[in-house]
C-alpha distance (Angstrom), angle and dihedral (degrees) to the residues before:
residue distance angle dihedral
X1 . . .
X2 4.11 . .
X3 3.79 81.8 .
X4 3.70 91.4 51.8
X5 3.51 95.6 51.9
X6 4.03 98.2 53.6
X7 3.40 90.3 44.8
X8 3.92 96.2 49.8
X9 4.16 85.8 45.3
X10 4.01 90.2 53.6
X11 3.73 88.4 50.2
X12 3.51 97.1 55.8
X13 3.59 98.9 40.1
X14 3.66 95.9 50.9
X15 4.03 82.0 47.9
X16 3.43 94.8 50.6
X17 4.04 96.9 45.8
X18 4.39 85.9 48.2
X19 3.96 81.6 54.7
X20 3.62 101.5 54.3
X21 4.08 90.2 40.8
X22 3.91 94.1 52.7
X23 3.77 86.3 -113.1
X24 3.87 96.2 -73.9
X25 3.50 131.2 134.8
X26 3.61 96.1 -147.8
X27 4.25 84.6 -143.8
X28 3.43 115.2 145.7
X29 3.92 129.6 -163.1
X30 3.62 112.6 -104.7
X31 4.09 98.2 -91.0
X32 3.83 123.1 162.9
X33 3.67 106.6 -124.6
X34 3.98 121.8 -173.0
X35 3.94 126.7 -106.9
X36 3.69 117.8 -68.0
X37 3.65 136.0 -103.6
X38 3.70 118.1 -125.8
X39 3.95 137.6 -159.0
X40 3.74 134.5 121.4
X41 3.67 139.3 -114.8
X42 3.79 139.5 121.8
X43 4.04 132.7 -131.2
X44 3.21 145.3 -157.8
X45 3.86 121.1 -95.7
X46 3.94 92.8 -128.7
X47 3.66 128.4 123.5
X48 3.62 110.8 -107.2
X49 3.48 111.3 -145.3
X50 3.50 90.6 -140.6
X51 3.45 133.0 2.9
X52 3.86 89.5 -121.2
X53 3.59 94.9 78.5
X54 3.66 91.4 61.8
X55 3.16 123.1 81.0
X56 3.78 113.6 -121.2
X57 3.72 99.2 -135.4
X58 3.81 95.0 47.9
X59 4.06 86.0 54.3
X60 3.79 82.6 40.5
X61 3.66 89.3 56.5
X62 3.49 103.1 42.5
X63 3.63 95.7 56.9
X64 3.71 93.7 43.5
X65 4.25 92.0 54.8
X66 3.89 85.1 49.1
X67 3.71 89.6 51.7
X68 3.60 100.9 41.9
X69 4.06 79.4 43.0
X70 4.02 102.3 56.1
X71 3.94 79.1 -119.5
X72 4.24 121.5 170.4
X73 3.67 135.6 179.8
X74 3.68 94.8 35.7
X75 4.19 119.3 148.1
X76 3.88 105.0 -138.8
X77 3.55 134.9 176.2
X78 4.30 126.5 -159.5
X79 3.52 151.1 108.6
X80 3.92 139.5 -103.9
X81 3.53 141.1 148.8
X82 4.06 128.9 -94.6
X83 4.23 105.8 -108.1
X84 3.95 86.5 166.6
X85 4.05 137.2 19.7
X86 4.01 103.0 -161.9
X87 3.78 128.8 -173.3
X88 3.60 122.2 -67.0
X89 3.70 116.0 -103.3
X90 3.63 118.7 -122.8
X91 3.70 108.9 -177.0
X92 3.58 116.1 108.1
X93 3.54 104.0 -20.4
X94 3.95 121.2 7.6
X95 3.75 118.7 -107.8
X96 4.13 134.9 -178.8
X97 3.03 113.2 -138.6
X98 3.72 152.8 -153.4
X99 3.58 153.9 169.3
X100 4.04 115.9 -133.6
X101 4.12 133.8 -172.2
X102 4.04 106.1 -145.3
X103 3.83 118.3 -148.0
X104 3.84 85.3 -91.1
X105 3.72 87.1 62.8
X106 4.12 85.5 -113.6
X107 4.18 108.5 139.9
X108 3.68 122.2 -146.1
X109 3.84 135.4 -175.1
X110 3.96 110.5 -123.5
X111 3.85 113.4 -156.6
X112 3.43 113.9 -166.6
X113 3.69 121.9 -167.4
X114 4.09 103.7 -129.1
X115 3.82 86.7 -179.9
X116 3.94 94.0 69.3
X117 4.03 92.8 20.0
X118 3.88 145.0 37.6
X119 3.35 122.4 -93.2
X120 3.56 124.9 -126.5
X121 3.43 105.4 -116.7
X122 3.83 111.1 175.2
X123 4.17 90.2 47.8
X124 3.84 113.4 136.4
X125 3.59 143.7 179.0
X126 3.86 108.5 -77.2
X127 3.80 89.2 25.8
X128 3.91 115.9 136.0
X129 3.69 116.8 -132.9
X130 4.01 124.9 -176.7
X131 4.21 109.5 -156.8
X132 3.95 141.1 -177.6
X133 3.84 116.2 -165.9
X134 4.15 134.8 113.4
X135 4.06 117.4 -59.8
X136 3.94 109.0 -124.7
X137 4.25 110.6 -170.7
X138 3.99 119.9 -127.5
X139 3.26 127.2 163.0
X140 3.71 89.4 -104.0
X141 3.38 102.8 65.6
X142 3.86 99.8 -74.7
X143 3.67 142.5 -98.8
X144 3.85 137.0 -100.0
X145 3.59 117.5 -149.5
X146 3.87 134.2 163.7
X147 3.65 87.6 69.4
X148 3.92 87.5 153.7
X149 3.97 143.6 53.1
X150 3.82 122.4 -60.7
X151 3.74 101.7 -124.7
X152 3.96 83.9 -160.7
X153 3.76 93.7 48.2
X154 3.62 98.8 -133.9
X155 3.92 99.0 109.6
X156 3.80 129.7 60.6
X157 3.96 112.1 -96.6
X158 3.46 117.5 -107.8
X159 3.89 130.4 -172.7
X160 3.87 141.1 179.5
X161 4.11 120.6 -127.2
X162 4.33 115.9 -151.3
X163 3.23 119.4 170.3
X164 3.20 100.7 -18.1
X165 4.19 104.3 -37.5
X166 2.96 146.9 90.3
X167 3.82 132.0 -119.4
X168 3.93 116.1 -179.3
């Protein structure tokens, strides 16, 4: 029964920390991704509605400062253009996804759950893509995930705009 019990209570924390992390593993295949940018500013955690009303070099900002700052959890909105489509990853929940180069010449990964959101399947090297989702740090400039709908409702929506749509 004591067995039971510590098994059951592994379960449902490992289910419960998959929840609150959309189900991704945030890993990334080893890719070598140029230096950095760096600058600092903070933002608000709003929704834009687009990411037009935002200035570029505020988002640009913010995510530098939580770079250069080992920041996490962080909702951020911006724009950059695809230098590198990798595999998708397909443990735990399934995720596109991509390396970018922001204005400020900072890269990030995008992962983008395709189990709770389309895909973008005509994306291609040189491509720009604008994004809203939550700011992980790495020591390679980061990723942004939770580019989609919560199905549970409990985190902000994010989304992903390509020529023109939107996938979330």
């Amino acid at each position: 029964m004591k067995k039971f019990l510590i098994i059951a209570a592994v379960v449902f924390a490992a289910y419960t920390f998959a929840n609150r992390h959309d189900g991704a593993t945030l890993s990334q295949a080893p890719v070598s991704i140029p230096e950095q940018g760096s600058s600092a500013k903070s933002e608000a955690n709003q929704a834009p509605s687009s990411v037009a009303e935002q200035s570029t070099g505020k988002s640009d900002a913010t995510i530098a400062n939580a770079f250069a700052n080992h920041e996490s959890n962080l909702q951020v909105a911006g724009e950059g253009v695809v230098i590198k489509l990798l595999p998708d990853d397909n443990n735990g929940g399934r995720h596109q996804r991509f390396i970018i180069r922001l204005p400020s010449n900072q890269t990030i990964l995008i992962a983008h759950n395709i189990d709770l959101a389309p895909g973008i399947s005509a994306l291609r090297e040189g491509d720009s893509v604008q994004f809203y989702g939550e700011y992980e740090w790495n020591e390679k400039g980061g990723i942004v995930h939770w580019t989609h709908r919560d199905p549970n409702g409990s985190h902000v929506a994010g989304w992903l705009e390509h020529q023109g749509q939107r996938y979330q």
